[in-house]
C-alpha positions as CSV (number, residue, x, y, z in Angstrom):
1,X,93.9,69.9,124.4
2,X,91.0,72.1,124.9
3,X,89.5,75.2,122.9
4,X,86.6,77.0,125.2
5,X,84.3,79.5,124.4
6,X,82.4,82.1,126.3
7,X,79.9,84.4,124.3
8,X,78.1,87.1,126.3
9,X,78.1,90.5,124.9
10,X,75.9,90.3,121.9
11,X,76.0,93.3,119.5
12,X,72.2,92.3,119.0
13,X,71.0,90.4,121.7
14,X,71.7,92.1,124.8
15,X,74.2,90.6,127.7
16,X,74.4,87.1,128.9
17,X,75.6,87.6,132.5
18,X,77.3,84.3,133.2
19,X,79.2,82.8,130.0
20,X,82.1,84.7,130.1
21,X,82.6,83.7,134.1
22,X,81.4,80.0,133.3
23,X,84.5,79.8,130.3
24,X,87.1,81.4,132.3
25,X,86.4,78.9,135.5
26,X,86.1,76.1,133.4
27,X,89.3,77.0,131.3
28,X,90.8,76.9,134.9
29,X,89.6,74.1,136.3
30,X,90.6,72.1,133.1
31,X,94.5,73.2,133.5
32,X,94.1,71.6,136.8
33,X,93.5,68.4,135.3
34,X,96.2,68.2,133.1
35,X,94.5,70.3,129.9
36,X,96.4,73.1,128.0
37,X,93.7,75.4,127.0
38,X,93.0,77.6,124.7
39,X,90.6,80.6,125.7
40,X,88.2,83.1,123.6
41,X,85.6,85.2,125.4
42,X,83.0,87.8,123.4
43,X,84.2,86.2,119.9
44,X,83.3,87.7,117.0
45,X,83.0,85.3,113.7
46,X,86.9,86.0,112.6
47,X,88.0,85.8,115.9
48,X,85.9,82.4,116.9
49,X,86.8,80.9,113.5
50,X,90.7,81.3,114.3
51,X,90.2,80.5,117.3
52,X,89.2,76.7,115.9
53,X,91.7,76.4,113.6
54,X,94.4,77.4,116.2
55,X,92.6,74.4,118.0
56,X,92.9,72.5,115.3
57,X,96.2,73.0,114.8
58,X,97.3,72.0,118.3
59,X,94.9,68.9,118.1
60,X,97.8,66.8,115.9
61,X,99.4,63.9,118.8
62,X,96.8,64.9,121.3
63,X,95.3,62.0,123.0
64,X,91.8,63.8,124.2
65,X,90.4,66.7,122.8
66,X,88.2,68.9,124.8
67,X,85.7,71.6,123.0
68,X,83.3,74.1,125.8
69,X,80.9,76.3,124.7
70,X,78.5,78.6,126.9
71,X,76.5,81.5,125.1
72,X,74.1,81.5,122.0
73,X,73.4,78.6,120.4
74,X,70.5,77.7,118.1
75,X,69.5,75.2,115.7
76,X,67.5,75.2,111.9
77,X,67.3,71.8,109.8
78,X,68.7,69.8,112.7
79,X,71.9,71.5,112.5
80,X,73.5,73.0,115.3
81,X,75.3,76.8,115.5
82,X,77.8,78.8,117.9
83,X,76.3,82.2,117.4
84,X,79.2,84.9,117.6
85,X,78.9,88.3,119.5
86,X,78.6,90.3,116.4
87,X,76.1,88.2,114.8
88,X,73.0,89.7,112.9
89,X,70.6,86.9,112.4
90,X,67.4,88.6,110.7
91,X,67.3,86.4,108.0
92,X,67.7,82.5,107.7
93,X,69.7,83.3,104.9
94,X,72.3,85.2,106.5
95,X,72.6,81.6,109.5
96,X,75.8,80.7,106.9
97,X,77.3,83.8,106.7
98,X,76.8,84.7,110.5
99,X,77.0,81.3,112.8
100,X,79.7,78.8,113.0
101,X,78.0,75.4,112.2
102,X,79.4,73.4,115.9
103,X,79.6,69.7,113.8
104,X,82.4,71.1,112.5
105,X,84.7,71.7,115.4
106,X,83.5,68.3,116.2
107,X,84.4,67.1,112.5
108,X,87.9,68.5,113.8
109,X,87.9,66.7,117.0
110,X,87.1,63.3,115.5
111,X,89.5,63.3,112.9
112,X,92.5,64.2,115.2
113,X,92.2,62.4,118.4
114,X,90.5,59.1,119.6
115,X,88.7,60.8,122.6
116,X,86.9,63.8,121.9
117,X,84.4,65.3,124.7
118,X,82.2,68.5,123.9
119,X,80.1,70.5,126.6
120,X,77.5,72.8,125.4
121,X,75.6,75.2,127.6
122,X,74.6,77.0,124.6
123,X,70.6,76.3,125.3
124,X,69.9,80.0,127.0
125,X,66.6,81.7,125.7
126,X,67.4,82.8,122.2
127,X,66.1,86.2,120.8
128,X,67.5,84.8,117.4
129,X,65.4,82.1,117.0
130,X,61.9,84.0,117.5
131,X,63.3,86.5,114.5
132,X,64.7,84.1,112.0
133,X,61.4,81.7,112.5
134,X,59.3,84.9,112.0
135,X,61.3,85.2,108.6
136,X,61.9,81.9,108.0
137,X,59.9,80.5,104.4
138,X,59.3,77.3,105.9
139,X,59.0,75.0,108.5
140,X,62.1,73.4,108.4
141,X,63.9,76.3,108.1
142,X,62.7,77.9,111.0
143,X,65.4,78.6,114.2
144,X,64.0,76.3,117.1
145,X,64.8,76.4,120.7
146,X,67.7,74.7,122.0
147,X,69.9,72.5,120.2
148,X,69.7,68.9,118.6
149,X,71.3,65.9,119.0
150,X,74.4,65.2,116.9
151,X,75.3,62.5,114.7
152,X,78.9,61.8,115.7
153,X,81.1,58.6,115.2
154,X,82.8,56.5,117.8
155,X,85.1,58.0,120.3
156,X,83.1,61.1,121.3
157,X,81.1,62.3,123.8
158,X,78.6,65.2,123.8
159,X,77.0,66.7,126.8
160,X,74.2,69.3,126.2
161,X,73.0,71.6,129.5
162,X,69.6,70.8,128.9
163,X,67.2,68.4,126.9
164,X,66.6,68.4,122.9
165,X,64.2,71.6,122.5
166,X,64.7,72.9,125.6
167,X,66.0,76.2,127.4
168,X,69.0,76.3,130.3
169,X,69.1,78.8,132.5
170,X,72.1,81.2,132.4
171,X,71.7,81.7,136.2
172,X,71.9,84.1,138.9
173,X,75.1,83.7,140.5
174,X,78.2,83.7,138.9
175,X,77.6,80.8,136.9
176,X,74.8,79.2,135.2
177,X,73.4,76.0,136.7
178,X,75.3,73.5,134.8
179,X,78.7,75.5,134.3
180,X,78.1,75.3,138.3
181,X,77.5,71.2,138.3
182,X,80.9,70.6,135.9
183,X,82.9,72.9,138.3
184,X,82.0,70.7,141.0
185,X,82.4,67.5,140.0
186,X,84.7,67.6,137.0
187,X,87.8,66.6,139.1
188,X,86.7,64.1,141.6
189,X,89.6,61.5,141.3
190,X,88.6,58.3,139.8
191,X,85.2,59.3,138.5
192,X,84.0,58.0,135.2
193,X,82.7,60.8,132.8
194,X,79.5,58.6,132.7
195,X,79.2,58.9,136.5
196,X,80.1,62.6,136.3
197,X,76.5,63.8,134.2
198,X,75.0,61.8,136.9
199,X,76.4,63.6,139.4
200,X,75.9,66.8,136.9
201,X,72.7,65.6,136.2
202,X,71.2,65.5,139.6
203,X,72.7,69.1,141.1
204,X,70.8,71.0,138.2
205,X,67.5,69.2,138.6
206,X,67.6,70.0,142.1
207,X,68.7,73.1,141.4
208,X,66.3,74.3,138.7
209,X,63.2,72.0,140.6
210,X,63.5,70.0,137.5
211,X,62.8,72.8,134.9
212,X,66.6,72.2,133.3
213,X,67.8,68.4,132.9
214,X,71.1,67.9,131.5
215,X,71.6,65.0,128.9
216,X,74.2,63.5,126.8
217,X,75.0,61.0,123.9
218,X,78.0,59.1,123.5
219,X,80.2,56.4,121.6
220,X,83.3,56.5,123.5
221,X,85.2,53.0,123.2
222,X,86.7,52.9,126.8
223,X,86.4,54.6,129.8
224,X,87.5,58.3,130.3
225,X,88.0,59.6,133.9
226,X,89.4,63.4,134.0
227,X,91.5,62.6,137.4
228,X,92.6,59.3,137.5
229,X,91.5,57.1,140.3
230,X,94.5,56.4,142.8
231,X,94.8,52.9,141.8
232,X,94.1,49.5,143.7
233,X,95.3,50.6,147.4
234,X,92.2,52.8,147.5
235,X,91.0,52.8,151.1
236,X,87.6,50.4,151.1
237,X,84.0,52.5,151.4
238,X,82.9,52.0,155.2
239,X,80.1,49.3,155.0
240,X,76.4,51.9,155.3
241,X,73.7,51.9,153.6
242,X,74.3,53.5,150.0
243,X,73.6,57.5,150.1
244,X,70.9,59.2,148.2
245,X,73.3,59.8,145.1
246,X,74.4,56.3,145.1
247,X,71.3,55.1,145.0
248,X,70.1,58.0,141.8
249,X,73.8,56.7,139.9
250,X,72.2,52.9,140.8
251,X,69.0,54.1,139.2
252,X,70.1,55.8,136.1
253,X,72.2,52.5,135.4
254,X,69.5,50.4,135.2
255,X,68.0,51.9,132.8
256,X,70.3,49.8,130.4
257,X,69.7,47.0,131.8
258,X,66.0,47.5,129.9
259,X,68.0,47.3,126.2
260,X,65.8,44.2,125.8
261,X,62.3,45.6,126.2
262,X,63.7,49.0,124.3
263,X,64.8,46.5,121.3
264,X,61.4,44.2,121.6
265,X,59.4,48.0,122.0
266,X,61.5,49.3,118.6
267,X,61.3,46.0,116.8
268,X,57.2,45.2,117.1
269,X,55.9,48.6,117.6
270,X,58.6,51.4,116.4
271,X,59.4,49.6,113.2
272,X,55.9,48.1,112.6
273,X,53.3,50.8,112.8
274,X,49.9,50.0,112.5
275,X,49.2,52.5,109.6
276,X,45.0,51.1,109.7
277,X,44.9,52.9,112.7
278,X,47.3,55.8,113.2
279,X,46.1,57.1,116.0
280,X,46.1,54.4,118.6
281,X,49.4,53.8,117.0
282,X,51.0,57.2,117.7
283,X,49.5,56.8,121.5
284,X,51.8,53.8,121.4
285,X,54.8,54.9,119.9
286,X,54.7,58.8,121.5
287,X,54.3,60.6,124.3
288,X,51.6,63.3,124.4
289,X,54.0,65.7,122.5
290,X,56.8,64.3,120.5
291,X,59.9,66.3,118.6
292,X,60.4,65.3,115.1
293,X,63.9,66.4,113.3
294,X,63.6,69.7,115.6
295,X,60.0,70.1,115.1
296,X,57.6,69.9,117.9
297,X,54.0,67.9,117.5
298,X,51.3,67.4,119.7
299,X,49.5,63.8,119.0
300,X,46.5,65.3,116.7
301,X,49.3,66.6,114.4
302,X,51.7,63.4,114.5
303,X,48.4,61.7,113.9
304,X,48.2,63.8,110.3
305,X,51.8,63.8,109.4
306,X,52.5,60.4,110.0
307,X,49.1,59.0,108.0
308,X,50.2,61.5,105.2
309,X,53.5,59.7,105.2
310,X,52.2,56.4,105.1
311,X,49.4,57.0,102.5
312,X,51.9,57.8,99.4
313,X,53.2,53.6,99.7
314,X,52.5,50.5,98.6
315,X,54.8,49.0,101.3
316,X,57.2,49.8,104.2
317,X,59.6,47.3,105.5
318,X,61.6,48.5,108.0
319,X,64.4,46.5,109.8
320,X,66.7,47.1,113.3
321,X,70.3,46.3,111.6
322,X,71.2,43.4,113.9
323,X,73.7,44.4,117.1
324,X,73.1,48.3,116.1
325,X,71.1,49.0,119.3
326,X,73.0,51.4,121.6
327,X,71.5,52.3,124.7
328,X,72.4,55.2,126.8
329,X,70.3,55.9,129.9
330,X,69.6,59.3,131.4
331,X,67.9,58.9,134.6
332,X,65.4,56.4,136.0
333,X,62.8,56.3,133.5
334,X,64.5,57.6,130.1
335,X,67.1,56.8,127.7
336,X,68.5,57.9,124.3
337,X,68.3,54.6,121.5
338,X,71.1,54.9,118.9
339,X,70.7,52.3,116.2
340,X,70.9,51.8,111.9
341,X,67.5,51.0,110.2
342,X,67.0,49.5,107.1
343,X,64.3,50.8,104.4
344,X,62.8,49.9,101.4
345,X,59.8,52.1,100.9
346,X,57.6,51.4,97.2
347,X,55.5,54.1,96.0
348,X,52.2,53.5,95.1
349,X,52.6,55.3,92.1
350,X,54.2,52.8,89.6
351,X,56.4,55.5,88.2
352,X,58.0,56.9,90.7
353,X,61.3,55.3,92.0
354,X,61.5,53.4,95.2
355,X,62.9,54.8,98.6
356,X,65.5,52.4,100.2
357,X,69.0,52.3,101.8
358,X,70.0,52.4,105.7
359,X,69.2,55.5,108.5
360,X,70.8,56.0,111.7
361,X,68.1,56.6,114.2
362,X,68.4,58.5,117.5
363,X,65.1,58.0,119.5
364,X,64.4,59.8,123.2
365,X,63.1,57.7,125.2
366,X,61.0,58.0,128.1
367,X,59.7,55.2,130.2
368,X,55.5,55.1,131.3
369,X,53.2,53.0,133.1
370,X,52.4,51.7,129.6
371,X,56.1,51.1,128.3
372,X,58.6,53.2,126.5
373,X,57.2,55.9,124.6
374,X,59.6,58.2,122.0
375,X,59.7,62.1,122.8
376,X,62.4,62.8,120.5
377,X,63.3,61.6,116.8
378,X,66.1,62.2,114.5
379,X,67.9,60.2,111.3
380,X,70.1,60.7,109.0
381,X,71.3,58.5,105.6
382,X,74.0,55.9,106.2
């Protein structure tokens, strides 16, 4: 089953050109593959919110569910919105009363069916976000650009159009770059959906000349292809040297086989900061800029925040939970680190209580000259 979304015609924010096109071919191209579909274009908030639960509804015995967004989407507090056509979005205040929160059609998803894929190319430049973080009290509260990672459970898989912070491109054709990529690869027979965002992957940085880079996180527990592969009597590949896009899917591949340098790199520098000198020890975890639960620093700022941190305790231990470590590579030289920390931080102030428990951490990665370096940084309480 599959519920997909198209928002374009925003009461507020102008016209997107291409969602509307990008959800109707997709909604096709997903019957051909076996999917029933369920369809809503220009959706206000009633209309997009029965639209899920009519989604929800048909989810009962389904063995895959399928959720597509393209439009609006924005994020505040690490927290991820669809952003219906008739939304009014001065105010942080009104986010609840006027976005649908997307963890909760994933919440759905989860709960009803072992395999449940999401697509979001809901990333396009956001004329909400620069009004609600004019408004916005606070930091945290402030609508950034683009849309942040998720915190989902086994069994899912989530692919975003574009990096953690960062814009797509809605395109100048009938469909947007990555709407584009899925279309054309989606029902290659006997393609793994892991080799698929490769494939996915590499179109839209060649198309965009690397200004839009697809990525993805994902737990699933076996493999998923949407056209099965025709089996064992498959006709054997002619014995040439690999192509070009072999030789990329080889690439991003081996990118996990570096788990044990990303576990030595989170073990003795990620979970052992050298708090006597913060500086050299943010040029060692971070990369010249570094997002922070949505927020973006450059290194003089991560330099302040973190020693702030720091300074208010006696003591730190930090642990990698042993066989936590999930490592998901997204090209040649990065990778997304899923894994549960444990804590036990002791004020110096005798009174106050100490800070302890588990996290699950979700690190981006990106490999340098110098070793892995962090770009991107979410947790959340286990």
């Amino acid at each position: 089953m599959a519920l997909v979304i198209g928002n374009g015609t925003y009461a507020e924010a102008g016209t997107l050109a291409n969602p509307v096109n990008d959800a109707l071919d997709i909604a096709d191209k997903l019957r051909s593959t076996g999917f029933e579909v369920i369809e809503g274009n220009d959706l206000g908030k009633r209309a997009l919110e029965r639209s899920i639960g009519e989604f929800s509804d048909t989810l009962e015995g389904a063995g895959v569910g399928l959720f597509y967004y393209a439009g609006h989407g924005l994020q505040v507090e690490g927290r991820n919105h669809i952003v219906p056509v008739d939304a009014r979005l001065d105010m942080p205040v009104k986010l609840q009363l006027e976005a649908v929160p997307i963890d909760e059609v994933l919440d759905i998803m989860e709960q009803q069916t072992k395999v449940s894929l999401v697509f979001l190319d809901a990333c396009r430049n956001n004329p909400f976000s620069r009004s609600l973080s004019r408004t916005a009290s606070t930091r945290s509260a402030a609508a950034l650009a683009g849309l942040a990672q998720f915190d989902s459970t086994c069994g899912s898989f989530i692919a975003f159009s574009t990096a953690p912070g960062a814009v797509a491109m809605d395109g100048s054709g009938r469909n947007s770059p990555f709407a584009q990529a899925l279309l054309r690869h989606i029902a290659e027979p006997g393609q793994s959906i892991n080799d698929m965002m490769i494939a996915v992957r590499r179109d839209v940085v060649s198309q965009t000349r690397d200004a839009q880079r697809p990525w993805e996180q994902g737990s699933l527990l076996e493999r998923f292809e949407f056209v099965p592969g025709e089996g064992p009597e498959k006709t054997p590949a002619p014995a040439t040297p690999p192509a070009p896009s072999t030789q990329v899917a080889t690439l991003e591949r081996s990118v996990g086989d570096d788990k044990s340098a990303i576990e030595k790199f989170l073990r003795d520098d990620d979970l052992s900061p050298d708090v006597k000198d913060m500086r050299t020890a943010i040029q060692r975890l971070y990369g010249p800029s570094a997002t922070i639960f949505g927020t973006p620093y450059d290194t003089e700022t991560l330099v302040k925040v973190k020693s702030d941190w720091f300074a208010q305790w006696a003591s730190w231990p930090l642990g990698l939970e042993p066989g936590s470590l999930e490592v998901t590579p997204h090209g040649e030289s990065s990778a997304q680190a899923v894994f549960a920390m444990n804590y036990d931080y002791r004020p110096k102030d005798k009174s106050a209580a100490p800070v302890a428990g588990k996290a699950r951490v979700t690190l981006e990665l990106v490999k340098t000259d110098k070793g892995w370096r962090v770009v991107s940084e979410t947790s959340r309480a286990m």
